[in-house]
N, C-alpha and C positions, 0 to 999 in steps of 0.2 A: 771326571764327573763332578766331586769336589769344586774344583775350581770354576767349572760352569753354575752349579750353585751360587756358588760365591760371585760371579758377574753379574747373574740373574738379580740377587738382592740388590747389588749395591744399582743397576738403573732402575730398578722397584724404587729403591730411597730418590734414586732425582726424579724419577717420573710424578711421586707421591708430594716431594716438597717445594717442583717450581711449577711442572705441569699444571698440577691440583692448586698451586698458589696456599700450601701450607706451611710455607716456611715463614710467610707474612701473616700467618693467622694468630689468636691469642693461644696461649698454653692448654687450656680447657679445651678449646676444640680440635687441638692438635689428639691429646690422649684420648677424648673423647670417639674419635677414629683410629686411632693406631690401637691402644690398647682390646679393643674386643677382636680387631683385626689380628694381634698379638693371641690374646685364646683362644680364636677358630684353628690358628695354624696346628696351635698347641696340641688342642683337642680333633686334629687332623690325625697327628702322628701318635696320639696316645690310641686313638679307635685301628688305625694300622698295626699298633703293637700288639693290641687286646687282640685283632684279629687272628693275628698271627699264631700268637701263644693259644687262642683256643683253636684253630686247625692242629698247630701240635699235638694237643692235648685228646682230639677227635683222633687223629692219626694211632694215639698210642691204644685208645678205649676200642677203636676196631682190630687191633693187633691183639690185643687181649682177648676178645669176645671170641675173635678165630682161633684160638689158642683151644687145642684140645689137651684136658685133663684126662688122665689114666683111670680108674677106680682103685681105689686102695685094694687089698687081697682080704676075703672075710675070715676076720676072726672068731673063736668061740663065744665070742661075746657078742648080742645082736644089741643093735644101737650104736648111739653113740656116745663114748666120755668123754671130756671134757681133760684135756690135760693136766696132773696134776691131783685126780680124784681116784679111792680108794676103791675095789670094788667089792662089793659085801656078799660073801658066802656063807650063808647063814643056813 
């Protein structure tokens, strides 16, 4: 898979620099195409990533939601404290 990548680019590169006749162009209008063309790919693979990592992060917040809690057992004391807090019997 890798390696079809990798053949893919490199006739991308002759297609872009004899095809298009950019290999004979000035500097400027060389980057002036490559590089936005450089941060769409960019910004390809980073919305793939975001996408990803937030499906994970859905996956986990529906595992939680379905997750059923016990009820604690009632104690003499109605409410709740706060751990850490004294209770006053006055």
């Amino acid at each position: 898979m890798l390696l079809m990548v990798a053949f893919s680019l490199f006739k991308a590169y002759f297609i872009i620099f004899y095809f298009m006749h950019m290999a004979y162009e000035m500097r400027g209008l060389v980057l002036s195409v490559l590089l936005p063309t450089t941060l769409l790919i960019w910004a390809i693979i980073a919305f793939f990533q975001e996408g990803g990592s937030w499906g994970a992060r859905r996956e986990l917040i529906k595992e939680k939601n379905e997750e059923v809690v016990q009820p604690a057992p009632p104690e003499n004391q109605p409410g709740y404290l706060l751990p850490g807090t004294q209770v006053y019997k006055g």
